[in-house]
MARBA-3410 file (N, C-alpha, C, O; in Angstrom, 1 decimal):
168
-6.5,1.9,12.8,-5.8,0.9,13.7,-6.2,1.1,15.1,-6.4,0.1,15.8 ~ -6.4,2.6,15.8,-7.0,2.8,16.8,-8.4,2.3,17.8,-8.7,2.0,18.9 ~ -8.9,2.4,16.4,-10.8,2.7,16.8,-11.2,1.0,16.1,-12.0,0.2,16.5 ~ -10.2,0.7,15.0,-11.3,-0.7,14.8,-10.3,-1.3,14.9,-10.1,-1.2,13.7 ~ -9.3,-1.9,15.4,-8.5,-2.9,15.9,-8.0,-3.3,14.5,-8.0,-4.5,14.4
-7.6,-2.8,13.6,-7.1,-3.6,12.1,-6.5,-2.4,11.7,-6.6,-1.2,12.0 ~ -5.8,-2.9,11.0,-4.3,-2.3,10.2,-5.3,-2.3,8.9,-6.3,-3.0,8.7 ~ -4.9,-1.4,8.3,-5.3,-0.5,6.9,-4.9,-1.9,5.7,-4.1,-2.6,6.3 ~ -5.2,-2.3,4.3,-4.9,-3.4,3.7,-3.9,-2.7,3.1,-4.1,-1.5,3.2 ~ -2.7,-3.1,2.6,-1.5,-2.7,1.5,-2.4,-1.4,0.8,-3.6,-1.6,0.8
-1.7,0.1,0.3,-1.8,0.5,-0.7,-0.8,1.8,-1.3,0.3,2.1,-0.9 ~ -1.6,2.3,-2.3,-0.5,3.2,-3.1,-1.1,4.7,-3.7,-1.9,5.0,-4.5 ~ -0.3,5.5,-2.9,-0.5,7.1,-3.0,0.0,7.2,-4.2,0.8,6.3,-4.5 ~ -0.4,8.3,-5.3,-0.4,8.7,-6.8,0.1,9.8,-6.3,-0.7,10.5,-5.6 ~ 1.5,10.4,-6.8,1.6,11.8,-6.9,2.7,12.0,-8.1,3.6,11.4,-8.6
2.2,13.2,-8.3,2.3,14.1,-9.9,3.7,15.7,-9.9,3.7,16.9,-9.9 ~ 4.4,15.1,-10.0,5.3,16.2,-9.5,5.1,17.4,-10.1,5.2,18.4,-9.3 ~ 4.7,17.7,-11.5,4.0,18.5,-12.2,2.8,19.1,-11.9,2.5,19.9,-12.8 ~ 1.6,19.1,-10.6,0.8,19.3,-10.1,0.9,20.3,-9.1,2.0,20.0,-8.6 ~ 0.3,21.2,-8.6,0.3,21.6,-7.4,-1.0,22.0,-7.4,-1.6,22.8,-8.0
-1.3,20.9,-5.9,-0.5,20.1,-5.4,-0.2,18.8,-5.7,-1.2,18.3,-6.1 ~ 0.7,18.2,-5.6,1.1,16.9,-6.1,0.1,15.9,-6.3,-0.4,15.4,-7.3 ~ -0.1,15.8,-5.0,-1.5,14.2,-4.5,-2.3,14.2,-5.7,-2.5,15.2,-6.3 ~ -2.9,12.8,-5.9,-3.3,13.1,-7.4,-4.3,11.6,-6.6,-5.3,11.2,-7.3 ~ -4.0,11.0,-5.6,-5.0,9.6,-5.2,-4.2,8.7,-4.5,-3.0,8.6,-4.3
-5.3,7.9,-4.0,-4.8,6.5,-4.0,-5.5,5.3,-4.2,-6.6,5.5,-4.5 ~ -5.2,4.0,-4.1,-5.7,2.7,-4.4,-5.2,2.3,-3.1,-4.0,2.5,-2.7 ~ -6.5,1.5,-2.6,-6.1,0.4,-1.4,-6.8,-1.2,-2.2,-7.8,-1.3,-2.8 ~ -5.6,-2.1,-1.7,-6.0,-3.0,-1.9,-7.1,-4.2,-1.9,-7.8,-3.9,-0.9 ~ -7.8,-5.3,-2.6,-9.0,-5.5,-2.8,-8.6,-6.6,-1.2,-7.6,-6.6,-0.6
-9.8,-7.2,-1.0,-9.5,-8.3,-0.3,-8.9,-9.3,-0.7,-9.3,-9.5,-1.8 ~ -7.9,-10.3,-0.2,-7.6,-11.3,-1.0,-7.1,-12.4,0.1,-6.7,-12.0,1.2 ~ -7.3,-14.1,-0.2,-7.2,-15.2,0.2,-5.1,-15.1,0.2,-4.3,-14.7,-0.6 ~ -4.9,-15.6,1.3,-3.1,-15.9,1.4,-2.6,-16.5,0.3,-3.2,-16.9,-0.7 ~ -1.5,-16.5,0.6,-0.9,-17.3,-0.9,-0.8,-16.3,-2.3,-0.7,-15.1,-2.1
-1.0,-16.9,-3.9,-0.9,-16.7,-5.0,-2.1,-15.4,-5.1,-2.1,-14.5,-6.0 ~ -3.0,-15.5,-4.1,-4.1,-14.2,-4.5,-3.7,-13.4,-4.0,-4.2,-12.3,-4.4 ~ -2.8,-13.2,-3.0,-2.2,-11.9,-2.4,-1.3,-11.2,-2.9,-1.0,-10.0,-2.7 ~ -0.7,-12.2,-3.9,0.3,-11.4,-4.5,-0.1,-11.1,-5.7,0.3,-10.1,-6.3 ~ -1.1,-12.0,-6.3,-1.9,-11.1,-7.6,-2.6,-9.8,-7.3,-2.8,-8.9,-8.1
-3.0,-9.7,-5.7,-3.9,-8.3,-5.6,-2.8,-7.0,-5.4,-2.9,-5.9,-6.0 ~ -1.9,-7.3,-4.7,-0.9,-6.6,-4.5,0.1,-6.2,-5.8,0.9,-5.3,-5.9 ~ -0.2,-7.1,-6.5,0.9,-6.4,-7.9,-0.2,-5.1,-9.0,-0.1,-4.1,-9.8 ~ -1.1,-5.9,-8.5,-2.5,-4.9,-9.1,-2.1,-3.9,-8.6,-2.2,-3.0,-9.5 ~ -1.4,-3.2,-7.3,-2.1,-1.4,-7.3,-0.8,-0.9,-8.0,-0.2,-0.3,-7.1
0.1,-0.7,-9.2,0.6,-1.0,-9.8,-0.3,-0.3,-11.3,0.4,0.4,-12.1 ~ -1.5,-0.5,-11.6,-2.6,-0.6,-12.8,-3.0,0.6,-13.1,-3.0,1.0,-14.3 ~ -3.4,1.7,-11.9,-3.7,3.0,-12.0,-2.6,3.8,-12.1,-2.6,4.8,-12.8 ~ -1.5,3.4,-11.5,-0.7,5.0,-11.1,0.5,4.9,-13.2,1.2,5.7,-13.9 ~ 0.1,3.3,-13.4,1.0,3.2,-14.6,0.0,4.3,-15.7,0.6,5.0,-16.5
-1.4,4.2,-15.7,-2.6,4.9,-16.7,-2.0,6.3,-16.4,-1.5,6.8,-17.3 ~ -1.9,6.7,-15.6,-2.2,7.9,-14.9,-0.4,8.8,-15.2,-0.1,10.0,-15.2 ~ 0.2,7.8,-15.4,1.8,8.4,-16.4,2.1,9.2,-14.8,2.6,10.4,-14.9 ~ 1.8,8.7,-13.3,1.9,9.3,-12.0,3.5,9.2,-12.0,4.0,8.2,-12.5 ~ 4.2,10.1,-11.5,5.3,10.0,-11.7,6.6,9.8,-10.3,7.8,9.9,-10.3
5.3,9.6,-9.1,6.0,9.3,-7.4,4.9,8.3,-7.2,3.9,8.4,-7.7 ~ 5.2,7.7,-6.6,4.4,6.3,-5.5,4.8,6.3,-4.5,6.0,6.7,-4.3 ~ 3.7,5.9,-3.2,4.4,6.4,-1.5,3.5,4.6,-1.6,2.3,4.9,-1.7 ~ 3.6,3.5,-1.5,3.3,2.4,-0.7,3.0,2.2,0.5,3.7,3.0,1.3 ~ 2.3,1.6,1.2,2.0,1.3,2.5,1.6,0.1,2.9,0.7,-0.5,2.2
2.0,-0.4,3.7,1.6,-1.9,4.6,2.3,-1.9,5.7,3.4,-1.5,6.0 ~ 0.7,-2.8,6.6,1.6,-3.1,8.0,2.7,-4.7,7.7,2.2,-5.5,6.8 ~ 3.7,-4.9,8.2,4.7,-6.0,7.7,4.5,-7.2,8.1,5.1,-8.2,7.5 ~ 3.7,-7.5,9.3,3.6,-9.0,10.1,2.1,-9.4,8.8,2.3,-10.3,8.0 ~ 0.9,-8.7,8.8,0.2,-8.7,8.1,0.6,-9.3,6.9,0.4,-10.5,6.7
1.4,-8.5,5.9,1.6,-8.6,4.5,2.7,-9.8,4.6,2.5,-10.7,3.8 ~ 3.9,-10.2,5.5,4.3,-11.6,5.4,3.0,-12.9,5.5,2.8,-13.8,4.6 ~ 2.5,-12.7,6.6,1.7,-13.8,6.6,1.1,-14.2,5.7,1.0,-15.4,5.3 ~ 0.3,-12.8,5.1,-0.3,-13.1,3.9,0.5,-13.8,2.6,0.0,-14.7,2.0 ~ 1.5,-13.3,2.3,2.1,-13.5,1.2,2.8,-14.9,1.4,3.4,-15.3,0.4
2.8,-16.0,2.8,2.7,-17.0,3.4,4.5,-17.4,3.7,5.1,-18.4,3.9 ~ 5.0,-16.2,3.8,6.7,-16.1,3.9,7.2,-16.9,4.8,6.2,-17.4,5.3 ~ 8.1,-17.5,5.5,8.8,-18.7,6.6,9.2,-17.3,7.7,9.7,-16.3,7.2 ~ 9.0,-17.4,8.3,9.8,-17.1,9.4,8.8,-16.6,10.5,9.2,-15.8,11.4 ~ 7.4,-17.0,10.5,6.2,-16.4,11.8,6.9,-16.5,13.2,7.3,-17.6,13.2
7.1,-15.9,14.1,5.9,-15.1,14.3,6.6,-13.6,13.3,7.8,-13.4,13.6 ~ 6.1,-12.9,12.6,6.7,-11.7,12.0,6.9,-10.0,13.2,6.3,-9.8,14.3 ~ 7.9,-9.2,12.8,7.8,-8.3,13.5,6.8,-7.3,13.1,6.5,-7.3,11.9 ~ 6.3,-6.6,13.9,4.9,-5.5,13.6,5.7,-4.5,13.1,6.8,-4.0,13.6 ~ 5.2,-4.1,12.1,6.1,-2.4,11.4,5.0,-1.7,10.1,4.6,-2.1,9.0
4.9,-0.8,10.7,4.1,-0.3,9.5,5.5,0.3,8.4,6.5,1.0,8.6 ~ 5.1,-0.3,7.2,6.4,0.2,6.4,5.4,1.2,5.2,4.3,1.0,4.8 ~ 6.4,2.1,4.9,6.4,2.7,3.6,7.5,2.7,2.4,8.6,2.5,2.7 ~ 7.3,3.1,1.0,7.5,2.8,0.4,7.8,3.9,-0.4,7.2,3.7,-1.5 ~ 8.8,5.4,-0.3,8.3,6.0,-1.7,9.3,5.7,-2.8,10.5,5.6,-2.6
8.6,5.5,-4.1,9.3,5.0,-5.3,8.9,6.2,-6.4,7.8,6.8,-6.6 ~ 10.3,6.2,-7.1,10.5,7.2,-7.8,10.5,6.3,-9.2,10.1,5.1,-9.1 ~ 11.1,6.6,-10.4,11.1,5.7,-11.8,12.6,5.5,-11.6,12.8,4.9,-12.7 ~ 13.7,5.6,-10.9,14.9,5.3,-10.3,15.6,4.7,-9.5,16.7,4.2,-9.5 ~ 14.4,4.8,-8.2,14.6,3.7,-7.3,13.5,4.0,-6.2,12.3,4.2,-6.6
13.9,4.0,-4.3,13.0,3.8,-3.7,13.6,4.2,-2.5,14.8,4.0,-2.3 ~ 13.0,4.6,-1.7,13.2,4.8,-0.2,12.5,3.7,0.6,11.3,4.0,0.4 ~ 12.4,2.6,1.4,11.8,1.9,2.3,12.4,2.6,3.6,13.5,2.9,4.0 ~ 11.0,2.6,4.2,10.8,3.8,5.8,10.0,2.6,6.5,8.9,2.2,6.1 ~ 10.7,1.9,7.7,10.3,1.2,8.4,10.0,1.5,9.8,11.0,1.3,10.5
8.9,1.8,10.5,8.0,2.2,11.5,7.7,0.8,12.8,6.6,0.3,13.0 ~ 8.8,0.4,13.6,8.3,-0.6,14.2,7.2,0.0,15.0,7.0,1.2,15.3 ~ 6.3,-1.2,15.4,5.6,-1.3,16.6,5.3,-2.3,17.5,5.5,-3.5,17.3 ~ 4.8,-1.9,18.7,4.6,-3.1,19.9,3.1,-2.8,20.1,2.8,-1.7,20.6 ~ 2.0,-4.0,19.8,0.6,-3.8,19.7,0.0,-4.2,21.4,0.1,-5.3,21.9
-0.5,-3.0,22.1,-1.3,-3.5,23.4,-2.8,-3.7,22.7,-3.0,-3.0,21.7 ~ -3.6,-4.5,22.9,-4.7,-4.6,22.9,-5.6,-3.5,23.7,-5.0,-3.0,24.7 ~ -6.4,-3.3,23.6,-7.3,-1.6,24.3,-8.6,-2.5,24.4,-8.7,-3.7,24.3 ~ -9.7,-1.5,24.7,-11.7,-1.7,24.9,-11.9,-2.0,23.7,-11.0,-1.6,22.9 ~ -13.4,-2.9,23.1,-14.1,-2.8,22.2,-13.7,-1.5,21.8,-13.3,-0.6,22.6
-13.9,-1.4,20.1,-14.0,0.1,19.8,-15.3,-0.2,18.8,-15.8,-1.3,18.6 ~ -15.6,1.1,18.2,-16.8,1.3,17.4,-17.3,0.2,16.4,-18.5,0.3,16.2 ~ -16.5,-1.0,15.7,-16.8,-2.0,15.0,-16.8,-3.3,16.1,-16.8,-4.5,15.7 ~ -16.8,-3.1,17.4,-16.9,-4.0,18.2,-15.8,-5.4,18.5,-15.9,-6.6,19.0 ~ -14.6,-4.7,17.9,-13.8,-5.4,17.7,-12.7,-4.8,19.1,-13.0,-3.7,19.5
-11.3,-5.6,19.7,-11.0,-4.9,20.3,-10.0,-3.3,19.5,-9.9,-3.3,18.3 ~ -9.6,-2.5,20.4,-8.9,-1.5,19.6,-7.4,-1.8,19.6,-7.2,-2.9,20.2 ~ -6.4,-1.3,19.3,-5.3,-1.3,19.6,-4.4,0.1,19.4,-4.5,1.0,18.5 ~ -3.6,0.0,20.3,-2.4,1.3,21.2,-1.2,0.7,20.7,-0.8,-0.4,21.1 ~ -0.7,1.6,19.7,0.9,1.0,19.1,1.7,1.7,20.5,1.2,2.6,21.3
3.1,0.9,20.6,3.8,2.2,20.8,5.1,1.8,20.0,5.7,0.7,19.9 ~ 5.4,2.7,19.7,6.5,3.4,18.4,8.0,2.9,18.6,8.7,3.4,19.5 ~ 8.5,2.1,17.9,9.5,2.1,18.3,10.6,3.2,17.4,10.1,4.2,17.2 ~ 11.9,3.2,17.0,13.3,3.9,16.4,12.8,3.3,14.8,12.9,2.1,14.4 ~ 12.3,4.3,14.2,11.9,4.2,12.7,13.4,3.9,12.3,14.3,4.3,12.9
13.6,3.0,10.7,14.8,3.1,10.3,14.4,3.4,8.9,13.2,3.2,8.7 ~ 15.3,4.0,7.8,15.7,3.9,6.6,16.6,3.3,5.6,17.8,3.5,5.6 ~ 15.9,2.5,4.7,16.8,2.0,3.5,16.7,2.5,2.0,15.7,2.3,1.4 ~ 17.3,3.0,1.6,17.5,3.1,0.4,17.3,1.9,-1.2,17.5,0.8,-0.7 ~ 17.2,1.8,-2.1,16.8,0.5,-2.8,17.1,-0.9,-2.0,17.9,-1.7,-2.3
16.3,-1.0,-1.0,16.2,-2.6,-0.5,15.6,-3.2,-1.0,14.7,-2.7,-1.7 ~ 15.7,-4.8,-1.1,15.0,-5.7,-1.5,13.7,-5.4,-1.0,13.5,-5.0,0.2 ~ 12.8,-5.6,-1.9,11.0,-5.6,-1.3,10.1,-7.0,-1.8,10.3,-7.9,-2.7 ~ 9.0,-6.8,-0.7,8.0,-8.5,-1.4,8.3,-8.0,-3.0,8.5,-6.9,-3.6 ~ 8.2,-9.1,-3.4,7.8,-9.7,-4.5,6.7,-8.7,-5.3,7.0,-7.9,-6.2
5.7,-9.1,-4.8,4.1,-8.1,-5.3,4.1,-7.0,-5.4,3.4,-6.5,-6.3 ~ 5.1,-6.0,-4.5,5.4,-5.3,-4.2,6.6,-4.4,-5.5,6.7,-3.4,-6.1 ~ 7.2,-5.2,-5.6,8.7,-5.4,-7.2,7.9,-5.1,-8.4,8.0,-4.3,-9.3 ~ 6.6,-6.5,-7.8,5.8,-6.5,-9.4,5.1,-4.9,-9.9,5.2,-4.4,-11.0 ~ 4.2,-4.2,-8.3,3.6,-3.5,-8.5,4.4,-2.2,-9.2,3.8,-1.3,-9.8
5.7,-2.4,-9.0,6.4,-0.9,-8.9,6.7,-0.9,-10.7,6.9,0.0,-11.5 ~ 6.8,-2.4,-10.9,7.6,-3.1,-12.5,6.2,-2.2,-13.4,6.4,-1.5,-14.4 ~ 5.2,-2.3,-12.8,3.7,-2.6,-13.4,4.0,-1.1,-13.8,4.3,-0.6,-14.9 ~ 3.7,-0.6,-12.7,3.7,1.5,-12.9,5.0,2.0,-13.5,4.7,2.9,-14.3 ~ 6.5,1.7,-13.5,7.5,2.1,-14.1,6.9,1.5,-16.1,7.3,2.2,-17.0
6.4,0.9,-16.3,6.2,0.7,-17.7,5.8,1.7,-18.3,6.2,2.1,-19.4 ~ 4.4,2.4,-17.5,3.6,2.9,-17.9,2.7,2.4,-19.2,3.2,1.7,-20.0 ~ 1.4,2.9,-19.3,0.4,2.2,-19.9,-0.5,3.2,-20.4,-0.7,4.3,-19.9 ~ -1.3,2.7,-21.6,-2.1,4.1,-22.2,-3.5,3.4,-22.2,-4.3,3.5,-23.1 ~ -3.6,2.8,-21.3,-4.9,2.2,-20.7,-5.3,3.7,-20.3,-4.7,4.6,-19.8
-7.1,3.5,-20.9,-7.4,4.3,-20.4,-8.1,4.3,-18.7,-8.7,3.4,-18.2 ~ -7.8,5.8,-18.1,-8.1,6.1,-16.7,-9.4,5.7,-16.2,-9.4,4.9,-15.2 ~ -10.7,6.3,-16.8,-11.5,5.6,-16.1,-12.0,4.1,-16.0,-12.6,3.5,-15.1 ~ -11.5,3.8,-17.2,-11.8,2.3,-17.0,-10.7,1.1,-16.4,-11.0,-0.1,-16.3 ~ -9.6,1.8,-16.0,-8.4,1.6,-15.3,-9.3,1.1,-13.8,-9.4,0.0,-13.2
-10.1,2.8,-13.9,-10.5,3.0,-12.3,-11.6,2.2,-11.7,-11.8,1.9,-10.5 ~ -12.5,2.1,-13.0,-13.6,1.3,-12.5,-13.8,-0.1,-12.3,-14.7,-0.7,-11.7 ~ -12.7,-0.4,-13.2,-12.2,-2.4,-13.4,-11.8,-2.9,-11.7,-12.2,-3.8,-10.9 ~ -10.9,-1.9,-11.5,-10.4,-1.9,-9.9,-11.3,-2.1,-9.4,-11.8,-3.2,-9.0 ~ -11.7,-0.8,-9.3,-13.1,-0.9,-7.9,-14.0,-2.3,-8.1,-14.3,-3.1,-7.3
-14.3,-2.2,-9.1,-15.5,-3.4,-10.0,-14.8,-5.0,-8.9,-15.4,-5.9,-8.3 ~ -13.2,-4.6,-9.1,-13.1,-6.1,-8.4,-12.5,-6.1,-6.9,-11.8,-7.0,-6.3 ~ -12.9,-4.9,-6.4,-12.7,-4.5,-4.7,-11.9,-3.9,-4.1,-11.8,-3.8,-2.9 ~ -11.2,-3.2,-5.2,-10.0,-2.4,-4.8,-11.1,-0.9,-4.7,-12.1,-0.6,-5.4 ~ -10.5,-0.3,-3.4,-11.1,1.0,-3.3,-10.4,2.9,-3.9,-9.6,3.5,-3.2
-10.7,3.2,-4.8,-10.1,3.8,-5.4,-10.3,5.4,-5.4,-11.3,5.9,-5.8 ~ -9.5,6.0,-4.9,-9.7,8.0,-4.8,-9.2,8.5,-5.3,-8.1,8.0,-5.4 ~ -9.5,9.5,-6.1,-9.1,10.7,-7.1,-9.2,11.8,-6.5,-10.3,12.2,-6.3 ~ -8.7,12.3,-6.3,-8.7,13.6,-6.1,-9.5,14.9,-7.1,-9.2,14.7,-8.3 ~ -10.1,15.7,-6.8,-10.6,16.3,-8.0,-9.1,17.3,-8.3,-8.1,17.4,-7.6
-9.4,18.0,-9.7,-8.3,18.8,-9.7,-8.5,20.1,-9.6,-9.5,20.7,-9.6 ~ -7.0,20.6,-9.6,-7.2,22.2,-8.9,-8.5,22.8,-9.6,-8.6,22.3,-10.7 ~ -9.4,23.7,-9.3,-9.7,25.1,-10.0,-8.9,25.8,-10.6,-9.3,26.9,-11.1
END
């Protein structure tokens, strides 16, 4: 967000409570057109952590981003980086406002940007986007799809996908 002037796309940390240490990956979102493709790409990260029998999800998106995208009424949106962690019970939403100064070109030649932070708040099972509902609906089923081909269909269609290797 610093160095290339853009917010990170939607995505979803994998962790394994049975592991140590937990982290087990993540999936970030593929690119996708506003409207009905945003919310099909976004229910997608959902696909791995269901194979994977992952048993925590930590979500992430910045919020003015992911409304517009998802083409919601109410622009101009407020800036907040939100998180998401979800358990197979419910969810914590962790909301991070921000106020964006524009900064210098940075390294992709784009301008940079300088958050500054405002009074994070906490909700407990709130209402969430849609894609977001779907994704969590997607991974709570769980699925005996198998992992690598889970993993490579993703990436195959632009979703960027990390595994962590496992312990020694």
């Amino acid at each position: 967000m610093r160095d290339a002037g853009m917010m990170p796309p939607p995505a979803v940390h994998m962790l394994m409570d049975d592991l140590d240490p937990p982290y087990v990956g993540y999936v970030s979102c593929r690119p996708f057109y506003r409207g009905a493709d945003a919310v099909q790409a976004i229910a997608r990260l959902g696909t791995l952590p269901a194979a994977l029998y992952a048993t925590r999800l930590v979500f992430g998106w910045e919020h003015a981003d992911l409304m517009t995208a998802l083409e919601m009424p109410g622009d101009p949106f407020p800036t907040a980086l939100v998180t998401v962690e979800a358990t197979f019970t419910g969810h914590t939403l962790s909301w991070y406002p921000l106020d964006i100064t524009w900064g210098p070109r940075g390294s992709v030649g784009v301008p940079t940007v300088r958050p500054t932070w405002g009074v994070p708040v906490v909700h407990d099972d709130t209402r969430l986007p849609a894609p977001v509902e779907a994704a969590l609906a997607r991974w709570r089923a769980l699925s005996k799809a198998d992992i690598e081909k889970t993993a490579t269909k993703l990436q195959r269609d632009g979703y960027h996908v990390r595994l962590v290797d496992p312990p020694a």
